[in-house]
Each structure stands twice: as structure tokens, then as C-alpha cells.
N, C-alpha and C positions, 0 to 999 in steps of 0.2 A: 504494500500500500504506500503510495507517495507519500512523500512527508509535508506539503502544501498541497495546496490546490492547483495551485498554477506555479509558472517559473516565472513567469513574468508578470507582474501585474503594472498595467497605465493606470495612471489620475488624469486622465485630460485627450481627448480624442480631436485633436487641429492635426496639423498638418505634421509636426514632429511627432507627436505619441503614433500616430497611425499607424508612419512612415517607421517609424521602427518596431513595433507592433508586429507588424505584416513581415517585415522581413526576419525575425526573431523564431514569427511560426513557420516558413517559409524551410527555416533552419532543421526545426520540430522541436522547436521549447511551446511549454503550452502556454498561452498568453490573454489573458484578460484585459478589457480596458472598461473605464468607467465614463462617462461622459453627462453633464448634468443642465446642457443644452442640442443643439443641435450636432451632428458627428459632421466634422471639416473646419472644427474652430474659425478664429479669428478672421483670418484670410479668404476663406470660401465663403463663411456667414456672414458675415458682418465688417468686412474691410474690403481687401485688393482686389478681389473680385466686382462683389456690386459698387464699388465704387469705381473702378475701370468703365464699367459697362453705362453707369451714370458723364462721366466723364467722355467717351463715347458721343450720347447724347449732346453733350454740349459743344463739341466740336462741328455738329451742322449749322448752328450758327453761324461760324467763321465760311461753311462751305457756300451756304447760299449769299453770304454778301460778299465772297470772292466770286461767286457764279459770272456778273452780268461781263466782267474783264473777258472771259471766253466766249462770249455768247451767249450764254443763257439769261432766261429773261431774270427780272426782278421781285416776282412774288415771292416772299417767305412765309411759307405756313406757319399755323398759331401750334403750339408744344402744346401737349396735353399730359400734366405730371400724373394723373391718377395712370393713365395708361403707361408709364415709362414704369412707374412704380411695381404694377401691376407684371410686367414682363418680366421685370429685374425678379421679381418674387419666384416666378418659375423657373427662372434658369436656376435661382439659387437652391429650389424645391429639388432639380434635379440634377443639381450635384452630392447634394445632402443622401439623397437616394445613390448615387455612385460610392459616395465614400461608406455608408452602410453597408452597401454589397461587397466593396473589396474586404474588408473586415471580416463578410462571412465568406467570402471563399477562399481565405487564407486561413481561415480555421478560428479564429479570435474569436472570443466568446466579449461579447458586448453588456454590458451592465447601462441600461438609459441612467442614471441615478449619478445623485451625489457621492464622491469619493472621499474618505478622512481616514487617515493614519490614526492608527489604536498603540501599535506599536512598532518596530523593523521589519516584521515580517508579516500584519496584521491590517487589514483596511477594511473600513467599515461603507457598505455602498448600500444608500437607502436601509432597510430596515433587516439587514443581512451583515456576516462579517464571512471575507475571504481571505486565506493565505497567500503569500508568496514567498519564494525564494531572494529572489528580486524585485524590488519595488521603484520604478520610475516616475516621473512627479514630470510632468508636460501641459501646464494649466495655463501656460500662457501669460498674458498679459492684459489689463483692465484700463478705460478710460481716467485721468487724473484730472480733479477739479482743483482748481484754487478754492481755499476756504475762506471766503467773501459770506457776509450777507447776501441770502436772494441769489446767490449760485444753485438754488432748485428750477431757478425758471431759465436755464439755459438747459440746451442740449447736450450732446455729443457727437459723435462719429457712428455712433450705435443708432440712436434717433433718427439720427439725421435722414437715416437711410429707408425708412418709413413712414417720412410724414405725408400727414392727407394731401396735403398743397403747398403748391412753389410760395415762399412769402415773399412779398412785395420788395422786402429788403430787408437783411442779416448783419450781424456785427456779428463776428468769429474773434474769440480771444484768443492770442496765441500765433507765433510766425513762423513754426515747424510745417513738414509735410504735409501732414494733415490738412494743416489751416490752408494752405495755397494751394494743395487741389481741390481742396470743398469753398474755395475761394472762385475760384477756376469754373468748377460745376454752376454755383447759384448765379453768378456774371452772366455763363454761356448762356443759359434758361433767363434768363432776363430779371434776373433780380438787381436790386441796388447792392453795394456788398462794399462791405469797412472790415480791414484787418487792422485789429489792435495787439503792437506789440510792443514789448518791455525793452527790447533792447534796440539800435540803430540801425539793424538792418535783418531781413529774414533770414532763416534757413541755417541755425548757427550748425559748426560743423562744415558746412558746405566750401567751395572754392570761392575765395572774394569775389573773383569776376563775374562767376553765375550770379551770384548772390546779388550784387548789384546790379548787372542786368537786368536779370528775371524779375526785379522790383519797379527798375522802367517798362516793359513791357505790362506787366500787370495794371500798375498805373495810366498806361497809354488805353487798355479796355476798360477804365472806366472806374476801377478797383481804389476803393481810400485806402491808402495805409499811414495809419495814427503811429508812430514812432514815439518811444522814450514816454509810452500810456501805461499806467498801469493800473487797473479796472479796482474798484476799492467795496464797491457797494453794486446790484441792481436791482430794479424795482419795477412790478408789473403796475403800467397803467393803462387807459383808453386803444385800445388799437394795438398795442405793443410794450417794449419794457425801455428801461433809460441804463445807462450803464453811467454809474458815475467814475472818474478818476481820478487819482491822486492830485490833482492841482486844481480839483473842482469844476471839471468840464462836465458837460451832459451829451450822452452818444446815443439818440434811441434809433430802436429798429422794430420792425415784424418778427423778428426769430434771433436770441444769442446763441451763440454756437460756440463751448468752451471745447478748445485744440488745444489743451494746455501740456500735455505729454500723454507718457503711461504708466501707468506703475506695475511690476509684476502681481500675478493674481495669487498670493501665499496668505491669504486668510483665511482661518476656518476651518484651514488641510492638517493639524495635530502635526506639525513640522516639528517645530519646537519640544513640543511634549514627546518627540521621536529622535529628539538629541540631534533637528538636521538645523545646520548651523542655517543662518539667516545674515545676510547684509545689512546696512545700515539703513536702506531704501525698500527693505523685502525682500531681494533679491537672494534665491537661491545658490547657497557658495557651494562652486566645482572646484575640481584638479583637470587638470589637460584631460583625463578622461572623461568628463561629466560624473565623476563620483563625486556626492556629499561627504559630510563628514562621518557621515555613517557608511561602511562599504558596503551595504548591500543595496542601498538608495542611491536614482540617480536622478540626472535633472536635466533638460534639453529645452532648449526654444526661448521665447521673451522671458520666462520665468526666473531665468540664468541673467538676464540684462548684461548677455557678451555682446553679439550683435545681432539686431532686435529687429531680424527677415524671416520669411517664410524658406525660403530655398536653404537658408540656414540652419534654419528647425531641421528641415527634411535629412541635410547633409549628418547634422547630427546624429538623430536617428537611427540613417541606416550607420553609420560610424559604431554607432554601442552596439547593434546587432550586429555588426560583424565582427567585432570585439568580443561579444560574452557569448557566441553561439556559433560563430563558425570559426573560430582558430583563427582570426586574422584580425589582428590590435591594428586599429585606425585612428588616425586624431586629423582633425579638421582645421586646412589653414585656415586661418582671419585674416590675411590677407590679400589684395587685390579681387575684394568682392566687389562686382560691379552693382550700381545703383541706380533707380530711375524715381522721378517726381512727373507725377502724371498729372500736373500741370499745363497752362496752354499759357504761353508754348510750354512745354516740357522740357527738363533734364536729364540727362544721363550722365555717369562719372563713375570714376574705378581707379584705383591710388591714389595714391596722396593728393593735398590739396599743396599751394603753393607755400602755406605756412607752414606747414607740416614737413616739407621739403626743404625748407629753409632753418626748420628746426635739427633735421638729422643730416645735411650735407652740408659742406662745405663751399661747396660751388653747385648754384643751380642755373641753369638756363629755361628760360622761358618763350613757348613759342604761341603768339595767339593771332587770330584770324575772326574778323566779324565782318560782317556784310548782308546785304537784302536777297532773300535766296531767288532763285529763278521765278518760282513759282509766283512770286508777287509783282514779278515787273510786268504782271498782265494782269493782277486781282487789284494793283492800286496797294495792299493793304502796307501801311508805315507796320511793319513785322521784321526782328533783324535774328540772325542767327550767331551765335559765339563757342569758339572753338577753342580749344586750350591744351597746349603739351607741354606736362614738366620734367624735364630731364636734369641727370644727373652732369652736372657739369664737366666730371672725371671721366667715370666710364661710359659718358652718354647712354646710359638706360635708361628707358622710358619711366620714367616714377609716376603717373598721372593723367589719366585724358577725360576733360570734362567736355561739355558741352550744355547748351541751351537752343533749341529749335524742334522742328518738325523732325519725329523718330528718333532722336536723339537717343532715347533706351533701345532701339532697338539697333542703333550704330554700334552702341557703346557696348554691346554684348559682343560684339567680336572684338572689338579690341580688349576688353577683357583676357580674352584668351592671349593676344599674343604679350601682354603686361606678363601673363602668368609662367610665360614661357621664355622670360629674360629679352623682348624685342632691344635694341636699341634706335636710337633717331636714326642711322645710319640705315638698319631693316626697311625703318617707316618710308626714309626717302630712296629705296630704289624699289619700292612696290608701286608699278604703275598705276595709275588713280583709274579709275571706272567715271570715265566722261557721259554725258553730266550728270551728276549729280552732288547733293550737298556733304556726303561723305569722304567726296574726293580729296573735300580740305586740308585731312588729318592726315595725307601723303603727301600734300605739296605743300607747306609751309615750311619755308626757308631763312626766313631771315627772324633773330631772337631778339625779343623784344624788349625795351630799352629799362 
């Protein structure tokens, strides 16, 4: 008779529990998971997904009032949010059914129910307790509020994604991802839309030059951004709420939308009472292998607040199962992961940023290229695109390639790869450019900027 129930037991069914979940059984450990929402966490329910698919949506805007430049007439249809709403709900219906099904044909026995640690080997799901050998913690991450007065009458990123009706107009709190693509979405749908942030400029972390770019572009569609605000109080009244701020301003809207971060989701999960060490922020503490401080527990995805992606989660994942079940110890660079902001325009980027470059070399060169891409010298639209390569001034390696424009994530996934593969500038300038187009940039810039 086994000595557990299972070898594996999940807390949290997103995209990393699954992901290693599946591959685990796959192996023939027996594996449980527990999920106490919908199965495809964060990302498929309630994030990158319908908010792509939203973001989508909002790009026809741009398409029909670049139209008449080609030829096409002038009419732009009226959006109907219940119906965008409505569709986004099905696709997400039936990915949620996809990730169910992979679950059960990999053999994982599914728990719908709340997950809590009893003790190392012990989890209590809904009104049952199950064994395991191993116990993995994948729960992801949670919307963070500032603790303001009257922070009940804004949203989230979770709401957001739900509401009955486009509102007329939005103040979003907050100048991370989040806030500039659901900045991006309410603009495209024809909202009015005010980003209020605390510091000088969006997207901290990010490359300077995106950063401020992407803050004139946003601005040029129409976008406020309140700078060096920070929201102190808000209050619902007639029509809408008022957000007050530190220096006694008044900001109302139709809808706040708090983008203030995330915080990992370790509340309520018996962590602590299970001797698994905890950060200072929540944050579940690993070793290069995602072991806690208990070894038989581990911990994968936002939860971890290493680097806080989906594809990361997943890398994870499969990384511990093929660590603890097939004979093959993996550990996962964090390095050179590429990144996109599915903003309009949008971003992509993957290495360092130029500060960052400047912090660990000695010598860096910089190569940048901005300009109006093709596509607009016929739609009229004031739209600019920005290109960026930071090399190592020594061994000329590529340390960084950002961008701002049209596909810009879906550039930046290849060069991804060849960052990953030691390119240097010398690689980039004798690969022949693919005429025309706006990709071509990142092979032909030559001259290092001042």
C-alpha cells in the first residue's frame, strides 16, 4: 500500500502547476492538483489572454481611420462592448475546457476546491485531506491595491474584464503594464482615459527610450498622463467617482481602475504553519531549484516573485518534473527573456536595458533608429517606431534589443533567440535585412549613437 496518496500534489492549476502537473504524470508519478477557480489560472482566465483578445478589439480603430489613405471609404462602425464581452467569454469558456481535458488525459486527478497545507506532507482540499510525497505551491499571483480610503470603488484587471459597459471615461492608477495596455484598450473603444502615476515616467524597469516614447505616442491618442500624482482618497458621487491627490487636485471619471502591481497569492495556504519560509512581500523563498525551505515543498510561477511571466511559470514546471521524475536536474535561465506590452503601439524587448548595461560594463555602445514606418506614409497617421541595440562595447555582444511599434513582440521573439545564443553586432550587420519591412532596422543600423 502506498505511503501517500499521491507523489505529487498542486495548490494552484495556471499555467505552471499544470505545466508540471502533466509532465510529472506523463513521467508516472501520481499527481493531484487542486484549483479553487477556474483551471488555466491567471493568464488564460483573467489576464494575457482576454486581455490580448480585448486589445485586438481596439486596434480597429486605428484600422478604419488609417482605411481612407488606401482607398477605403470613411465609415467606422459603432463597437458594441456587450458583444466583445460576450465572445471574449467563450473563447475563455473554451480554453478552460482545454486545460480540464489535458489534466484528465495525463492522468491528474483534479480537486475543483480550495487547497491549504495541514502539514509537509498533508493538504486539506474542500472538506477532505490528501497526502503527498511532494507538495508544490503554484497559486500564483493577486491584484494589489493601495490602501487609500474608497479604494473599494475602483476596479482591477480582474473587473475590468467583465464589465456591462465601455464607461465614458477611466482614470487607471498606476504606470506598469497593466495600466498602458488597459490604457491602450479603453482609448481604442472610445473612452476618455487618464493614467495617474507616482513617478516621472511609465513602465519602470523598462529601456528609457521606450519609456519615453511610448509616453509621447500615448499622449499623441489622446491618453492624460498625471505625473508625480499620487491618489490619496476616492469618492463615489453623481455619475462617477473623484480621485483626490496628494497636492489637493480632483480627477473624476466613469470607472477607476487600480494597476497598482501584484502581490503573490500566499494567504490562507498554512505556509507558514508548514515551516515554508515567506519573503518580506509574501513571496515564496526558493533555491535555484524551486525548493522551499522545507524539501519536500516547492514553489513555481508569480508566487516565487522571480520573474513574474507565464512562459516562465510553464519553463518552471516542466524544469521540476524533469528534475524529480525523470532523472534529468534542470534549472531555468532568467536570463535574456524576451518581453512584450501589448500596448498600441506596443513593445517588445529582451536584455538588458541601457542602464542596466551601463551598470555591468565598462564600455557600452549604443545603436538607435526611429522613424514613421511605411505603412503611415499612406494612412497620414503622426505614428513613429523606435529601435534600440545595446552592445557591449569590448566584445561587441548584443546585451539588448528593445523596441516600440507595430509587432514589435512578435520581432523581438526572434531576436530573442539569437541574444540567447551569444549574437554579436558584427552577426546583426552581415544578416541581410528582408526589404521592406520595419524589422529590417535591427540589421542595418550603423552608426552608435552619441
Amino acid at each position: 500500500m502506498a505511503e501517500f496518496d499521491f507523489d505529487l500534489f498542486t495548490i494552484g492549476a495556471g499555467s505552471g502547476g499544470v505545466a508540471a502537473s502533466r509532465r510529472a504524470a506523463a513521467f508516472g508519478a501520481r499527481v493531484g492538483i487542486c484549483e479553487n477557480s477556474r483551471v488555466g489560472g491567471t493568464c488564460v482566465i483573467r489576464g494575457c489572454v482576454p486581455k490580448k483578445l480585448l486589445v485586438y478589439a481596439a486596434q480597429f480603430r486605428d484600422a478604419f481611420a488609417d482605411a481612407p489613405g488606401y482607398g477605403w471609404g470613411t465609415h467606422v462602425p459603432v463597437h458594441d462592448w456587450p458583444t466583445l464581452i460576450a465572445n471574449k467569454d467563450r473563447e475563455i469558456d473554451r480554453l478552460n475546457g482545454i486545460y480540464i481535458r489535458m489534466l484528465e488525459n495525463a492522468g491528474v486527478t483534479l480537486f475543483q476546491s480550495t487547497g491549504r497545507l495541514i502539514d509537509r506532507h498533508t493538504v486539506e482540499v474542500g472538506d477532505r485531506r490528501v497526502t503527498a510525497k511532494r507538495i508544490l505551491i503554484a497559486t500564483g499571483g493577486w491584484p494589489s491595491l493601495p490602501a487609500i480610503p474608497g479604494i473599494d470603488h475602483a476596479v482591477t484587471s480582474n473587473e475590468a474584464l467583465h464589465l456591462s459597459h465601455l464607461p465614458r471615461s477611466v482614470l487607471i492608477l498606476g504606470g506598469g503594464y497593466i495600466a498602458v495596455e488597459f490604457a491602450s484598450i479603453f482609448r481604442g473603444l472610445g473612452a476618455e482615459v487618464t493614467l495617474m502615476i507616482r513617478g516621472d515616467e511609465l513602465l519602470n524597469g523598462f529601456d528609457d527610450d521606450i519609456r519615453i516614447e511610448l509616453a509621447k505616442e500615448l499622449r499623441k491618442r489622446g491618453i492624460e498622463i498625471l505625473a508625480r500624482a499620487k491618489p490619496v482618497r476616492i469618492e463615489e458621487g453623481r455619475g462617477g467617482f473623484t480621485v483626490h491627490d496628494h497636492i489637493g487636485r480632483e480627477h473624476s471619471a466613469g470607472l477607476v481602475m487600480a494597476a497598482t502591481g501584484r502581490r503573490p497569492n500566499t494567504r490562507d495556504l498554512g505556509l507558514e504553519e508548514a515551516g515554508v519560509e515567506l519573503a518580506a512581500g509574501g513571496a515564496v523563498k526558493v533555491d535555484d531549484w524551486s525548493r522551499t525551505s522545507v524539501d519536500n515543498i516547492y514553489a513555481i510561477g508569480d508566487v516565487t516573485d522571480r520573474v513574474n511571466l507565464t512562459p516562465v511559470a510553464i519553463a518552471e514546471g516542466r524544469a521540476l518534473a524533469e528534475t524529480l521524475y525523470n532523472d534529468n536536474p534542470m534549472q531555468v535561465r532568467y536570463d535574456n527573456i524576451p518581453t512584450g506590452v501589448f500596448s498600441l503601439p506596443p513593445l517588445g524587448t529582451v536584455g538588458l536595458t541601457e542602464a542596466q548595461a551601463r551598470e555591468r560594463h565598462a564600455k557600452v555602445d549604443i545603436y538607435r533608429a526611429g522613424f514613421r514606418p511605411m505603412k503611415h506614409t499612406l494612412s497620414g497617421r503622426d505614428e513613429r517606431v523606435l529601435m534600440k541595440l545595446v552592445v557591449d562595447g569590448d566584445s561587441q555582444r548584443v546585451l539588448g534589443c528593445h523596441m516600440m511599434g507595430m509587432d514589435a513582440p512578435e520581432i523581438v521573439q526572434g531576436l530573442a533567440i539569437a541574444l540567447n545564443m551569444g549574437a554579436t553586432k558584427a552577426d546583426f550587420d552581415r544578416t541581410i535585412a528582408l526589404h521592406p519591412s520595419t524589422a529590417e532596422e535591427f540589421v542595418l543600423m550603423r552608426e552608435k549613437a552619441s
